[in-house]
N, C-alpha and C positions, 0 to 999 in steps of 0.2 A: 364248620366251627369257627367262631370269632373270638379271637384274643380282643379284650377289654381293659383299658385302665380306668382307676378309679380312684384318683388322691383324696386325701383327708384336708378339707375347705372350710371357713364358715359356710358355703353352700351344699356340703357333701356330709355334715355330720349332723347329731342327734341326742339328748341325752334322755330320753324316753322312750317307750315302746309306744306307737299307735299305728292304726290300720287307716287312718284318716291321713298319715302324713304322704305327700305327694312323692312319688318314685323320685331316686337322683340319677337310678342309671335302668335301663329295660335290656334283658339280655333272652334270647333264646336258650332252650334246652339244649348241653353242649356245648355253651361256648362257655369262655373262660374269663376269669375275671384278676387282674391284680389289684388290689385294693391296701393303702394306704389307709392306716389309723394310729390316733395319738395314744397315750395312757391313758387308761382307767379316767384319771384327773385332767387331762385336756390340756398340759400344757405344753406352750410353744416352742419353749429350749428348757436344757435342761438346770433343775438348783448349784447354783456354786456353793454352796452349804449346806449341809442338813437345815430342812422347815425353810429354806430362803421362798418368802415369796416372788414365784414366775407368773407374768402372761399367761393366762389361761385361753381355752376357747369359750368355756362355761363362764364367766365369772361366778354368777349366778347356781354353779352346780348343782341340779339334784339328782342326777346319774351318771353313771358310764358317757363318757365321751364316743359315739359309735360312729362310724361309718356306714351309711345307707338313708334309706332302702332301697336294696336292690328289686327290682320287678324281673320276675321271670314268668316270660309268657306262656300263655297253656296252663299254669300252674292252676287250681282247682282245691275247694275244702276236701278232704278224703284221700286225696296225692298225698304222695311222699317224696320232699325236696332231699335231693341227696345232693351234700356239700363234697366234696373230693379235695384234701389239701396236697395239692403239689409242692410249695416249698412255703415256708415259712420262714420269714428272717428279722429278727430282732434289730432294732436298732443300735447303735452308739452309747446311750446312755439308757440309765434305770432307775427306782427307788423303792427302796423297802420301808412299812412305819409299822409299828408296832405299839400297842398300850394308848390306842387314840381313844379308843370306846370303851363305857361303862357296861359291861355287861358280866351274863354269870361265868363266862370263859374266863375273864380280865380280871375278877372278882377272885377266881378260884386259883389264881396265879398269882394272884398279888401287883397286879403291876397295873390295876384301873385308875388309881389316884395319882397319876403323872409320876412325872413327866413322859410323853410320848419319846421313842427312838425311833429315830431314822441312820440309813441306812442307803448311801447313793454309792454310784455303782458303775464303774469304766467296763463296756460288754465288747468284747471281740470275737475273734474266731474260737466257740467252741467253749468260751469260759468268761465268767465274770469277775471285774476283784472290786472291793468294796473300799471305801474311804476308809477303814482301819484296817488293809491293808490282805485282808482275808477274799482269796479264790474258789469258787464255786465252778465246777459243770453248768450247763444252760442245757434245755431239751425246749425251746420255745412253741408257745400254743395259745391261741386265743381264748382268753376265761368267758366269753361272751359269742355266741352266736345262735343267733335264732329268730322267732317270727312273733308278731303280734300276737296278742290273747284275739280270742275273736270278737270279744266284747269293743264296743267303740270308746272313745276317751283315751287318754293319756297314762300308760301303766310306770310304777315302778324300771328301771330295767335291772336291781339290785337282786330279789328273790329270785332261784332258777325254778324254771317251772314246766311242771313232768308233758303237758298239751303242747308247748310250743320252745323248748329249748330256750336262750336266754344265758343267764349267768351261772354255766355248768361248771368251769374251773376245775375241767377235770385234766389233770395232765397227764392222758393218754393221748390225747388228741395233737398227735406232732405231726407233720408232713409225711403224709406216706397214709393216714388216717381217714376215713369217709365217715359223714355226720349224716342221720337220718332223721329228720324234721318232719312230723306231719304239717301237711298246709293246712292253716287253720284260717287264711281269707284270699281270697281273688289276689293272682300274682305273688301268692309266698310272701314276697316285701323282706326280706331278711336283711337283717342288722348284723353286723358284727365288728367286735375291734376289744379291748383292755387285754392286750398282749402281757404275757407274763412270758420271760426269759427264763424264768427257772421257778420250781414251785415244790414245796413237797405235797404228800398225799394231805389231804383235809383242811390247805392254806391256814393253817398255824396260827398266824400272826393276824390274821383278815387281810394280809397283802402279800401277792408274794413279790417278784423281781417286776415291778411296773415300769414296762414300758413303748416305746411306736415299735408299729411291727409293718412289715410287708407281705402280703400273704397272696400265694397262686392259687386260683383255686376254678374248678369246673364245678359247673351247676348242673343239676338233670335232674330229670321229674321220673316216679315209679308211680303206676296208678295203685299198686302194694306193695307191702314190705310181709316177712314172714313175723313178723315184733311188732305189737306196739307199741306206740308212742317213741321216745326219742331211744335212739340205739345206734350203735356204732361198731367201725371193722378198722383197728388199729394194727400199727406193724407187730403188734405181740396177740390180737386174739379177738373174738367177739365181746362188746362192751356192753350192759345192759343200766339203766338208771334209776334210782329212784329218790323223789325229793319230798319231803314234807318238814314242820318242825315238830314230830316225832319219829324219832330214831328207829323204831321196831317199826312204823307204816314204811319211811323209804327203804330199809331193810329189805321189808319183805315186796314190797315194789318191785324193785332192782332184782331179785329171784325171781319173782315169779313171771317176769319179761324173762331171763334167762330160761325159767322152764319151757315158756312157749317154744323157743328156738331149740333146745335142746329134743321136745317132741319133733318138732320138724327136721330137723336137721338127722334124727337116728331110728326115728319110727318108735315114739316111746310112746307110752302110757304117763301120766303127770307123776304118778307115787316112781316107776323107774326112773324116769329124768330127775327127781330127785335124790334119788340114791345113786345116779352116776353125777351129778353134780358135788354130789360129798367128797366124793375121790378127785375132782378135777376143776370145780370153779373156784377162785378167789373172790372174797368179799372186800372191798377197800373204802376208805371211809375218804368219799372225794372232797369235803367241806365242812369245816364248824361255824365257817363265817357267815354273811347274812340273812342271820338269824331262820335261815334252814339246813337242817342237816341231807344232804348228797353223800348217797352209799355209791358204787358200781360193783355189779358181778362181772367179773372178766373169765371167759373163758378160753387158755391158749390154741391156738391151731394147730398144736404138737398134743392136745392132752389125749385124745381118743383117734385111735387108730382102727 
C-alpha cells in the first residue's frame, strides 16, 4: 500500500464532472490518498466580513471547487470503488449564506427577496463559533464525492446522482465511514472536496458550515457490492440513497436499496424485509437543496440481533 498526497492546486482542482478530464493523481487498489480541497466556492483565504469578496480558484464559478480526478487502476464499468474515510479534518475557517436563491423553499419561508445572510465561522477543536458570537458542534464530511456520469461532456457537479454519487451532502459520512460508488468509466476518476464542518439533516439553508478540508482516505475496487448503486457503512449503520426531484421516487429508492440488503444480509423474502424494516430502519431526509430532494434509510448495526 502507498500513502499519496494530493493538495488542492490550480493544477489539482475542477468545477465540473467529466470523464474526458485528464487524471491529477493514478493510485493503485489499496493505497491511500490525503487530499486537500477548498470550499464549495473555491476561495483562497477566508472573508473578513460577511459577503466580503475573496480570491477565488473559479472566478468564473459554475460548480463545486473539487479535487481530482483521482485514477485508480484496475478500476472497470460494473466495479465498485469503495472510498474508506480515515480521518477527515476541517479547516480554520468556514461560511454559512442563507436566502441567496429564489426558489419554492425561499419562497415558503419568506426570506427569497433579500437580503442574503451570511454567517462566517472561527472552526477548532470539535466546535465552531460564529461572528454573532454563537457555538455549534462540527461532525465534518465531504457534501461531494463521486465519479463521472458515463455520458461524455462536462456535467453539472451540483445535482447528486443515484449512477455515480456526486453532491450527496449526506452527514453520515464522517471518518470512520466507507462510500460505495459504482464505476461508471475506465479508472473510476473520482472527484471529491465542498467540505461541510457541521450540517443538519436536509442542509436547510442550501449551505451548511463551508469549508477546506483534509481528508485520509483508502481506495479499493469490489468487482460487487450486495446494493446497488451508491450505499454506504457509517459509524452508526448501513446507509442507503435515493435522489430524484420527487420526493416519494428517492423515497422509495433509498428503501428499496435497503430492502435488497436487508434480504441479503437475513435470508428474507422482499414483503418480510419490509416488515422488519418498519421496526428498525430510519428514513431521513438528506437534502432540499439542489433542486433534488436526497432521502437515506439508515439501518443501525444494533437494530437486529
Amino acid at each position: 500500500m502507498v500513502r499519496h498526497e494530493l493538495p488542492a492546486t490550480r493544477d489539482t482542482v475542477v468545477n465540473v464532472f467529466s470523464r474526458d478530464t485528464p487524471p491529477v493523481l493514478t493510485v493503485d487498489a489499496g493505497d491511500s490518498v490525503v487530499v486537500g480541497s477548498l470550499d464549495a466556492a473555491g476561495y483562497l483565504e477566508p472573508m473578513r466580513t460577511p459577503g466580503d469578496p475573496r480570491p477565488r480558484m473559479f472566478e468564473d464559478r459554475t460548480g463545486h471547487c473539487l479535487t481530482g480526478p483521482i485514477a485508480v487502476r484496475g478500476a472497470q464499468p460494473g466495479m465498485v470503488l469503495e472510498v474508506r474515510f480515515g480521518s477527515v479534518r476541517a479547516g480554520t475557517w468556514g461560511w454559512t449564506l442563507a436566502g441567496a436563491r429564489d426558489n419554492p423553499l425561499t419562497r415558503r419561508l419568506g426570506v427569497a427577496d433579500g437580503p442574503a445572510s451570511w454567517l462566517l465561522w472561527d472552526i477548532g477543536d470539535g466546535t465552531a463559533t460564529n461572528d454573532r458570537g454563537r457555538t455549534v458542534d462540527i461532525a465534518p464530511f465531504l457534501g461531494v464525492v463521486g465519479v463521472p456520469p458515463v455520458e461524455p461532456g462536462p456535467h453539472s457537479t451540483i445535482p447528486p446522482r443515484a449512477g455515480s454519487g456526486g453532491n450527496i451532502d449526506c452527514r453520515e459520512l464522517v471518518a470512520g465511514s466507507t462510500l460505495y460508488l459504482p464505476v461508471t468509466v475506465p479508472d473510476a476518476m473520482l472527484h471529491l472536496g465542498d467540505g461541510h464542518a457541521a450540517q443538519g439533516n436536509g442542509e436547510v439553508a442550501g449551505t451548511a458550515i463551508e469549508c477546506p478540508m483534509t481528508t485520509e482516505m483508502t481506495l479499493n475496487l469490489r468487482e460487487r457490492a450486495p446494493v446497488p448503486g451508491v450505499h454506504a457503512e457509517t459509524p452508526e449503520g448501513r446507509v442507503t440513497f435515493g435522489f430524484d426531484e420527487n420526493l416519494n421516487v428517492a423515497t422509495g429508492d433509498a428503501l428499496d436499496a435497503m430492502l435488497v440488503w436487508l434480504c441479503s444480509l437475513f435470508d428474507l423474502d422482499r414483503t418480510a424485509a419490509l416488515a422488519l424494516a418498519g421496526a428498525t430502519v430510519d428514513l431521513r431526509i438528506t437534502q432540499v437543496a439542489n433542486d433534488t430532494w436526497g432521502v437515506h434509510a439508515v439501518l443501525p448495526y444494533d437494530a437486529v440481533r
